[in-house]
C-alpha positions in Angstrom: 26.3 16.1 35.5 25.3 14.8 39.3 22.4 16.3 40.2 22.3 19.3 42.7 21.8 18.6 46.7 18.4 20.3 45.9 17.2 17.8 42.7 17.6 15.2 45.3 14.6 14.2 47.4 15.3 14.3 50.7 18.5 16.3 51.1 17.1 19.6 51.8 13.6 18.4 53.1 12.4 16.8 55.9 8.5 15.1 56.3 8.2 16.5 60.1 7.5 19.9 61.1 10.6 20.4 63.8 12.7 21.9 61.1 9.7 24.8 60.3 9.4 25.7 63.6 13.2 25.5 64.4 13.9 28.0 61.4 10.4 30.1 62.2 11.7 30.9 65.7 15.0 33.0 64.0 13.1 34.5 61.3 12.4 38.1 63.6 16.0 38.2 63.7 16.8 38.6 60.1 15.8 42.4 59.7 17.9 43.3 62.8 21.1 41.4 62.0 23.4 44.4 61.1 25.7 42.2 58.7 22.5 41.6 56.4 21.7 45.0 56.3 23.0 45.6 52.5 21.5 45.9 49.2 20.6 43.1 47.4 21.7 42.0 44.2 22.0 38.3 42.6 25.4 37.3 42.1 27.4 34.7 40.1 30.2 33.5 38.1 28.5 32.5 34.9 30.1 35.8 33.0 33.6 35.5 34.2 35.6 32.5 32.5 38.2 32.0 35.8 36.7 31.9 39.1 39.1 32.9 42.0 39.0 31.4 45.2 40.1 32.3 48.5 41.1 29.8 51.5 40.6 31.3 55.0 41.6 28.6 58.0 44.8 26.6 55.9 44.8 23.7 57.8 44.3 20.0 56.7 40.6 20.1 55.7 40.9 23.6 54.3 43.3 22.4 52.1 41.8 19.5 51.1 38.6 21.6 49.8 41.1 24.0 47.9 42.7 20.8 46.0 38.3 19.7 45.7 38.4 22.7 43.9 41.1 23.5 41.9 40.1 19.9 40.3 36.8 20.5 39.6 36.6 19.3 35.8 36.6 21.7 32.6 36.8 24.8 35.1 39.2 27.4 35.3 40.2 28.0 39.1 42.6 29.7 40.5 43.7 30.2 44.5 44.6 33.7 44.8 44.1 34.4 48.5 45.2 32.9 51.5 44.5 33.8 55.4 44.9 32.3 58.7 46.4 33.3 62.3 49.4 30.9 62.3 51.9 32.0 59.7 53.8 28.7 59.6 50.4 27.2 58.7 49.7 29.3 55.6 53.0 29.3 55.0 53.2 25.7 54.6 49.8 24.6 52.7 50.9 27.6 50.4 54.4 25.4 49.4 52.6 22.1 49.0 49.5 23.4 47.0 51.8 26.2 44.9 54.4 23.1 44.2 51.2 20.6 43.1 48.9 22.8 41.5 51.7 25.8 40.1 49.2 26.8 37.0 46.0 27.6 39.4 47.8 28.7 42.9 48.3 32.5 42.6 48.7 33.5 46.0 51.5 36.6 46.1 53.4 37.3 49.0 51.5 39.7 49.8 48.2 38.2 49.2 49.0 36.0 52.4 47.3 37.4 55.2 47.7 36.8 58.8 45.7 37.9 61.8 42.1 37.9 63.1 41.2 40.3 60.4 43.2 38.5 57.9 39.6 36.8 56.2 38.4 40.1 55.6 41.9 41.3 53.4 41.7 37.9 51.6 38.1 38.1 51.0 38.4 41.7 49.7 40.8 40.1 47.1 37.9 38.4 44.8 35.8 39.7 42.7 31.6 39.3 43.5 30.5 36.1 42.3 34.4 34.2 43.5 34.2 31.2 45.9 35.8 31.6 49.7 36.5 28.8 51.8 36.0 28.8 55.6 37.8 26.2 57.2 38.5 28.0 60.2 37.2 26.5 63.6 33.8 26.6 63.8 33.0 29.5 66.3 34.6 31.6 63.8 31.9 30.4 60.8 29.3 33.2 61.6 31.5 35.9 61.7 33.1 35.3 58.2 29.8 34.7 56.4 28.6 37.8 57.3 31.1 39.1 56.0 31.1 36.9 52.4 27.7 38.0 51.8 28.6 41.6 52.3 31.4 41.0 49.5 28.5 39.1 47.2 30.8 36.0 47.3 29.9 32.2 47.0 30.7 30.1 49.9 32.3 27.1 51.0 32.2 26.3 54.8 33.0 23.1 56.4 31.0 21.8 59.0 30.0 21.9 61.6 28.5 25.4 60.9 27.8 26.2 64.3 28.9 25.1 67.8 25.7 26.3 70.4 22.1 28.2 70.0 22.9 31.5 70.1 25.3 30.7 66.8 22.6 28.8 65.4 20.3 31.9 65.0 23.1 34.2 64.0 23.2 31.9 60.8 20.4 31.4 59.9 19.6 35.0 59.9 22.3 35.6 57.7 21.6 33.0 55.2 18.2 34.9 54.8 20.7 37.6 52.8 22.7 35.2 51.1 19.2 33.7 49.3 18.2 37.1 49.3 21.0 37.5 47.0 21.2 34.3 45.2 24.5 33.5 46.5 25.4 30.0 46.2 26.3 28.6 49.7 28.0 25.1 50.1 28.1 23.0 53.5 30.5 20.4 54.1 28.5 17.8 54.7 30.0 16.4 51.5 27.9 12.4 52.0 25.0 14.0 50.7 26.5 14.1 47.9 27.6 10.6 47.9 26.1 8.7 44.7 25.8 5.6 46.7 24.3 7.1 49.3 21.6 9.0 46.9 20.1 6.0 45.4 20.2 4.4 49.0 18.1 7.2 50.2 15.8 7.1 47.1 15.3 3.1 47.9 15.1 3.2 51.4 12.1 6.1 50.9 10.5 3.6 48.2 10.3 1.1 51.0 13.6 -1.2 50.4 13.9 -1.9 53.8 9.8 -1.8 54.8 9.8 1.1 57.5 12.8 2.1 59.5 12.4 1.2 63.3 16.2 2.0 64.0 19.3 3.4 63.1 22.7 2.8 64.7 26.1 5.3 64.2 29.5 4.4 65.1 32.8 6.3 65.2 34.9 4.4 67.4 38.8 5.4 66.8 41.8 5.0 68.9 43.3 8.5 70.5 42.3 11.3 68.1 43.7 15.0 68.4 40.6 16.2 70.6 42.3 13.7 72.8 46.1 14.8 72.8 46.1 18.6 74.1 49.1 18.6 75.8 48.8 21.3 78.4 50.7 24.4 77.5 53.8 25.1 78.7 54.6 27.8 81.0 57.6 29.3 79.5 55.6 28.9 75.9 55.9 32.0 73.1 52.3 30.8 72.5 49.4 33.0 73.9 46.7 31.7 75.8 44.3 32.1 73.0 46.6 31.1 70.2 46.9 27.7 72.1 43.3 27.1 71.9 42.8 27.7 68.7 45.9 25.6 67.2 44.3 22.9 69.8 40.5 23.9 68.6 39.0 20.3 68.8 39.9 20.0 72.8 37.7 23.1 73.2 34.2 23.4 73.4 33.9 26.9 72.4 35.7 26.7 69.4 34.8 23.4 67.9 31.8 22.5 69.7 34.2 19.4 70.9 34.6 16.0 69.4 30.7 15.2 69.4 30.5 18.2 67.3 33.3 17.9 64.3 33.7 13.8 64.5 30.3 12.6 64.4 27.8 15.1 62.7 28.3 13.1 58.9 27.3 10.2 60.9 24.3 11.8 62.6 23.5 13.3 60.0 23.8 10.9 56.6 21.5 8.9 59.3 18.6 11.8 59.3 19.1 11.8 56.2 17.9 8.3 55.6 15.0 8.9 58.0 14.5 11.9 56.1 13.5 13.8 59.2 15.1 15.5 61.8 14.8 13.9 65.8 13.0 15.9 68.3 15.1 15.3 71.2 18.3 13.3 73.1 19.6 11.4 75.8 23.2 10.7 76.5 25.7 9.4 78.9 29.7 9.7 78.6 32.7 10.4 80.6 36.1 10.8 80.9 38.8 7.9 81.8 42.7 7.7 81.7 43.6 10.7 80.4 47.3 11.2 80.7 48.4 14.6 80.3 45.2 15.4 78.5 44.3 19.0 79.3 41.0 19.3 76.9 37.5 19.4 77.6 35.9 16.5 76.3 34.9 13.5 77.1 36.2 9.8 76.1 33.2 8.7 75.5 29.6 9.6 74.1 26.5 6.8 73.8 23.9 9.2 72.4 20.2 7.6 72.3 18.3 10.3 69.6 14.2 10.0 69.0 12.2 11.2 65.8 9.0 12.5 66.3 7.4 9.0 65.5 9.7 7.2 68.0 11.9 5.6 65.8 15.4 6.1 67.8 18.9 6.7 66.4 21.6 5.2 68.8 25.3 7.3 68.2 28.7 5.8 69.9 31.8 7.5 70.1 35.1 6.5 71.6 38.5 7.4 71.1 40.4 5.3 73.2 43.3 3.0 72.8 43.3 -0.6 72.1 39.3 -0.7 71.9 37.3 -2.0 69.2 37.2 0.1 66.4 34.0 0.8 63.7 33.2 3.9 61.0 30.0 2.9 60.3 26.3 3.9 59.9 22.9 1.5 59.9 19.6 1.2 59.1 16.6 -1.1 60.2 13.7 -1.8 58.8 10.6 -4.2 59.1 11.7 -6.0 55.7 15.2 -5.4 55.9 18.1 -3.5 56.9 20.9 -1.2 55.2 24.5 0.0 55.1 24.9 3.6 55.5 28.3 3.6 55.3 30.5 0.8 56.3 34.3 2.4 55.6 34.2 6.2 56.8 33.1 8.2 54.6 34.0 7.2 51.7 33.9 4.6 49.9 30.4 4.4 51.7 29.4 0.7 50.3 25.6 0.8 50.5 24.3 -2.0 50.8 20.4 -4.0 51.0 20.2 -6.5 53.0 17.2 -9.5 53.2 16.2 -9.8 56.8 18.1 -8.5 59.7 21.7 -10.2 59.1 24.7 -8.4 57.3 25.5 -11.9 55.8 26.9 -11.9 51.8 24.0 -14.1 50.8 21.5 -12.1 51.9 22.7 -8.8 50.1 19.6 -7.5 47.8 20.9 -4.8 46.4 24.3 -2.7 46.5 26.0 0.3 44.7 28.7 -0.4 42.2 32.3 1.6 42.1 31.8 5.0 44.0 33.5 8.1 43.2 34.8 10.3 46.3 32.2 12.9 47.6 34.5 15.3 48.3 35.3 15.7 44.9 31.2 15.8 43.8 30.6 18.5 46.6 32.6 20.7 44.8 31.6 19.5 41.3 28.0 20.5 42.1 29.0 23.5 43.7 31.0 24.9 40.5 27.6 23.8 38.5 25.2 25.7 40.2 27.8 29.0 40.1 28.1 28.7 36.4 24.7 27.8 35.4 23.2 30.2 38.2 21.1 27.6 40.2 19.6 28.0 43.9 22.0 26.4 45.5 21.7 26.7 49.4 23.3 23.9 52.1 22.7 26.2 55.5 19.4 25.2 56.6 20.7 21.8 56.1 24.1 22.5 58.3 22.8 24.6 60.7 19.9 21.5 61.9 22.9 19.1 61.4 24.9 21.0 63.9 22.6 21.6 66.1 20.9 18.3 66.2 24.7 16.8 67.1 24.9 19.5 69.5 22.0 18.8 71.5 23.4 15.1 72.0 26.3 16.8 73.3 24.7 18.6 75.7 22.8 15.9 76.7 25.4 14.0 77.6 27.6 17.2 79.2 24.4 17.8 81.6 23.0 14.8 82.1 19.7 15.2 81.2 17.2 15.0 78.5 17.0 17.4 76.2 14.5 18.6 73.5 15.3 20.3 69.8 13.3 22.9 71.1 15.1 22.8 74.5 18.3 23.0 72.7 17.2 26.4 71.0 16.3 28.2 74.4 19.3 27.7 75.7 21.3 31.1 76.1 24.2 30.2 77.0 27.2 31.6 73.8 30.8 29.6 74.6 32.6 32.4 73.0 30.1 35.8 72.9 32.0 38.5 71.6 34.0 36.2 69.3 33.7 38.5 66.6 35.9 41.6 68.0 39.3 38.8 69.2 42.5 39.8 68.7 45.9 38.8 68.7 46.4 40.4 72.3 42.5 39.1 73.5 42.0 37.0 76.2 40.7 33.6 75.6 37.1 32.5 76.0 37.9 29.5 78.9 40.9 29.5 81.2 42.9 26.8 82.8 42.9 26.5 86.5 46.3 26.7 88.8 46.8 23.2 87.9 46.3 23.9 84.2 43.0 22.1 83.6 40.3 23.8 82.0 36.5 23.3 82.6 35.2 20.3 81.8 31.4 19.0 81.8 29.7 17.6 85.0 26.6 15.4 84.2 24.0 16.4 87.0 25.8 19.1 88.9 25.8 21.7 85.5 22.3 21.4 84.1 21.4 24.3 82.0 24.7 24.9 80.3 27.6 22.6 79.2 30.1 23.8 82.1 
């Protein structure tokens, strides 16, 4: 059996003391969060010989996890719930995963929910100790674990787990209920997981690579969708805020924007390494041919990150056409340096190198065949539900996210900004989030010539637009 994200050195802790005061500064809110409010009671799966498992957000990742789990070896799983706010969504990940998997998807017509309630009805179909998926945006993530640990449920979500500060604090005062409760809480930050990537970290902390004076992140892509919102049409059946949301990576309240969902496994299998967390950011970006392009990011983001030592992380992201392209993540030390990950995410392809050139001949050291961290996320997951293990990812997710978000910001503003910084800020893209309905209006609106918002480095300082 892999070992659990916990048996691992280095995937839940960190050697600086920016992650204690980060989480120390929420802690007054736990008692007066009024989703955490109930009785507590430890709750798992080790009893019941099918676990049931419920998908809210049925896009392409959220389907993805539900086939990650309906293949976890020697388990019985079944998908009896489904939810979203797009009926043709559901209504087609429920014909490709019911035709693929037809002994484990058990999802009745009328167990198919749609609306902005339509988590809670799909949630209330498990049993305590039964796995949900979020894959919804991200700004929705808060909102629908509050309401998983009400049920007792275990939990899936997919990164990022929060998009701003004020979101940040909202979950980690809830996770104080879910350990409270012993529920077993998964992240999608699935290369922590990664085989290869565990023994790199083990050498690289053993010294493999002598101490690490830099690492370097790349996700450099041609046009991605964050870069393709068309603008919406006038005579469109579509409302405002239904747009949005089936466009979520072009908005920054919703996604937290393409620095947010496409680079936080690179950020943070990188912090991982370092095994600390950086204290604060520098950035520069911006926007260039854009065609019809309606959404709020920008083209791109050169993120310089330090750690409280001053070793620096350097992050680029572009998604433009024609452009060099490189998924990849890097370490340097004094005595060496190392692959992160060379191919996306997986297969990673660690690698040791002698000196400071990623030649053949100098390779010292590299991990043999790799099999797909998506697949051990959930494999870990199921473990720690049936043996009844502490099993808790959001500390982990929430400093991911927000560690990615402050480079955001730093480049959306234009200045540098701290970790602590980062947490002061009190400005919520979407407050209110929690009460939307299919009639509400949407967080950001277009202008008469149908652009929306969009950062301005040095004119907006102390928000993001």
């Amino acid at each position: 059996m892999n070992p659990l994200p916990s048996d691992k050195p280095g995937n839940d802790r960190v050697s600086n003391n920016n992650r204690r005061g980060f989480i120390t500064k929420v802690g007054a809110l736990t008692a007066s969060t009024p989703l955490v409010a109930n009785s507590m009671r430890s709750v798992h799966a080790a009893q019941k010989n099918t676990v049931q498992v419920a998908l809210i957000g049925c896009g392409g990742r959220g389907t993805g996890a539900t086939e990650n789990a309906l293949l976890v070896p020697d388990e019985q799983i079944k998908l009896v719930a489904m939810a979203d706010v797009f009926e043709s969504k559901l209504n087609y990940r429920y014909g490709l995963l019911s035709q693929k998997y037809p002994q484990q998807v058990e999802v009745a017509e009328d167990r198919r929910f749609i609306g902005f309630d339509a988590y809670k009805k799909a949630m209330d179909c498990l049993d305590p100790g039964d796995i949900v998926i979020l894959a919804t945006p991200p700004a929705f993530r808060w909102v629908m674990f509050g309401y998983a640990i009400e049920r007792g449920l275990n939990v899936f979500m997919e990164k990022p787990v929060t998009v701003d500060a004020p979101t940040c604090k909202k979950m980690l005062a809830l996770n104080e209920k879910a350990k409270e409760k012993n529920l077993k809480v998964a992240v999608g930050l699935m290369c922590r997981h990664c085989e290869a990537r565990q023994e790199l970290f083990d050498r690289i902390q053993s010294g493999a690579i002598g101490d690490i004076l830099m690492l370097r992140a790349y996700r450099m892509a041609g046009p991605t969708g964050s870069a393709a919102v068309e603008p919406r049409p006038a005579d469109s059946e579509m409302s405002e805020l239904m747009y949005q949301i089936d466009n979520f990576h072009g908005f920054l309240w919703a996604s937290g924007g393409a620095v947010s969902d496409f680079l936080i496994h690179n950020i943070d299998e990188c912090c991982w390494m370092k095994n600390a967390w950086p204290v604060e950011a520098k950035a520069l970006g911006g926007r260039h041919y854009r065609g019809n392009s309606v959404d709020q990011n920008f083209d791109v983001y050169s993120i310089e990150y330090t750690f409280e030592d001053g070793t620096k992380l350097m992050v680029d992201g572009r998604t433009q056409p024609g452009c060099h392209q490189e998924f990849a993540s890097y370490a340097h030390g004094t005595n060496g340096v190392a692959t992160i990950s060379a191919q996306a995410h997986s297969p990673a392809r660690c690698k040791i190198y002698y000196g400071q050139n990623f030649t053949r001949k100098k390779v010292a050291w590299e991990f043999g065949e790799e099999r797909n961290p998506y697949q051990l996320e959930w494999n870990d997951l199921l473990n720690a539900v049936r043996e009844d293990k502490p099993y808790n990812e959001v500390e982990r997710g929430v400093m991911a996210s927000a560690v990615t978000s402050m480079g955001r910001m730093a480049a959306h503003t234009g200045q540098l900004i701290t970790l602590e910084d980062f947490m002061e800020v009190e400005h919520e893209f979407a407050p209110g989030l929690e009460n939307l309905t299919l009639d509400s209006e949407a967080p950001v609106t277009a202008n008469e010539d149908g652009k929306y918002p969009v950062p301005m480095p040095g004119l907006t300082t102390n928000r993001e637009y």
